[in-house]
C-alpha positions as CSV (number, residue, x, y, z in Angstrom):
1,X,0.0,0.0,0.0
2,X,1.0,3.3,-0.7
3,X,1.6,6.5,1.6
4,X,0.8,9.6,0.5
5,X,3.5,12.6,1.5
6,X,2.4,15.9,2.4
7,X,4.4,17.2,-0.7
8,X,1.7,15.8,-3.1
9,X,-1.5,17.0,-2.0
10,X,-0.1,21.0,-1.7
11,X,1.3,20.1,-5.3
12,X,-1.6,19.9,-6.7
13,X,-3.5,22.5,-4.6
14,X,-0.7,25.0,-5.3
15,X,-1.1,24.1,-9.5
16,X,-4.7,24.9,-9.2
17,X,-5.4,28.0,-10.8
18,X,-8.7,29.1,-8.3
19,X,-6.0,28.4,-5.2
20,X,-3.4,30.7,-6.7
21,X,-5.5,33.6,-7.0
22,X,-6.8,33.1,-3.3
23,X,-3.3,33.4,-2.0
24,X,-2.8,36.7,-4.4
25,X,-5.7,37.8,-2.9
26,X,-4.9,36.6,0.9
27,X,-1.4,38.9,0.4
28,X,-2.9,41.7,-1.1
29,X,-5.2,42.0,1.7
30,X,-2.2,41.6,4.0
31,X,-0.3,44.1,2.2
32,X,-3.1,46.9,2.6
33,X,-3.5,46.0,5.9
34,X,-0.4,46.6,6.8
35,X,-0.5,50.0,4.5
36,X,-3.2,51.1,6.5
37,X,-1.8,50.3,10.1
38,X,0.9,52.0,9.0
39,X,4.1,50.0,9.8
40,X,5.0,48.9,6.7
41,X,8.3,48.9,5.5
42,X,8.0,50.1,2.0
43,X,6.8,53.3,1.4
44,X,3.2,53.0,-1.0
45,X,4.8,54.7,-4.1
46,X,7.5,52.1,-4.2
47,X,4.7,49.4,-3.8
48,X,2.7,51.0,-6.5
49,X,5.4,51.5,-8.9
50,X,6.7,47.7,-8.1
51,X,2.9,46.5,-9.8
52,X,3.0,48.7,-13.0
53,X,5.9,47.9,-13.9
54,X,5.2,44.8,-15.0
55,X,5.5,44.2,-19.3
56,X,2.1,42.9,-20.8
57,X,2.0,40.8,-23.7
58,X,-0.7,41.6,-27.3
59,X,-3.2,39.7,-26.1
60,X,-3.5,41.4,-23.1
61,X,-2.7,44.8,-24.5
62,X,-5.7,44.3,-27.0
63,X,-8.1,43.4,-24.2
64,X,-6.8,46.5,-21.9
65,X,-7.3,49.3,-25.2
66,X,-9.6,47.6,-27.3
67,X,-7.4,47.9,-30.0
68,X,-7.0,44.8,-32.4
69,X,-3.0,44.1,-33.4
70,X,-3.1,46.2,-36.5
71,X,-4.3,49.5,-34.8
72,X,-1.7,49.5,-32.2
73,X,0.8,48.5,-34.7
74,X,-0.3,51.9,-37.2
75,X,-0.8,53.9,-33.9
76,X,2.8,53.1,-31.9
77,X,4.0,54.1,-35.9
78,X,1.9,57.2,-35.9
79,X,3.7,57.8,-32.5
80,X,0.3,57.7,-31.0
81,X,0.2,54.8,-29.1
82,X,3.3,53.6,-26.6
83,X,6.3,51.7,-28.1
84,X,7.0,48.2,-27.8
85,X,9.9,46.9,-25.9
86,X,11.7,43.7,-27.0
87,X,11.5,40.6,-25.1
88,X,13.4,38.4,-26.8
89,X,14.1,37.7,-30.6
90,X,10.4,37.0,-31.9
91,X,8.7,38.8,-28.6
92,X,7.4,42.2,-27.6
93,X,5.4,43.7,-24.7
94,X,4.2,47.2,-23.8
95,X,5.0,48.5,-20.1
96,X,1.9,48.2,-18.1
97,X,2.1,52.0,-17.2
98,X,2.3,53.1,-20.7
99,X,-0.8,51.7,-21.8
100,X,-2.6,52.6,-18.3
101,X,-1.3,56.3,-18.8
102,X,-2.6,55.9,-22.8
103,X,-6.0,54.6,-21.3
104,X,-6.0,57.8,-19.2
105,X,-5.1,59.8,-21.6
106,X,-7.7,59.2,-23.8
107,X,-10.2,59.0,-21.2
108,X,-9.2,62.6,-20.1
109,X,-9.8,63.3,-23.8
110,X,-13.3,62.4,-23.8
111,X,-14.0,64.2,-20.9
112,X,-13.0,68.0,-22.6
């Protein structure tokens, strides 16, 4: 008969995808607890900058803006819409606080 590890189980609750998004969640809610008890250890700019930085992929640039691949293409060659930055040989991604400062942009725009 076999015994089962403790490894195994958390393996398999750690690769499932609803689990993964609790424990983002569980942290965040840490994180602005501590924000808001104010001890934390990082200032909130530095915690803020930390989670735009990250570089988003086309897919998810299209689903942000709206824009299929061809009109952000023409716009970033207009010089309309932010540029690209290389990932690796056959990759690209857009920094997420260009587009969010695009999406603001424009949204200011519609407001005038």
């Amino acid at each position: 008969m076999r015994t089962h590890t403790l490894n195994e189980p958390s393996a398999r609750v750690a690769a499932d995808p609803s689990v993964q998004r609790a424990l983002q969640a569980a942290h965040l809610l840490q994180e602005a607890l501590t924000l808001l008890r104010g001890d934390a250890t990082t200032p909130p700019m530095q915690t803020a900058k930390r989670a735009s930085d990250r570089l988003l992929r086309l897919p998810e640039v299209e689903r942000l803006t709206g824009l299929c691949r061809s009109a952000i293409y023409e716009q970033m060659r207009r010089g309309i819409f932010p540029r690209s930055v290389k990932t690796g040989q056959r990759a690209a991604a857009w920094p997420e606080s260009a587009v969010q400062s695009w999406i603001a942009d424009r949204m200011d725009e519609r407001a005038t």
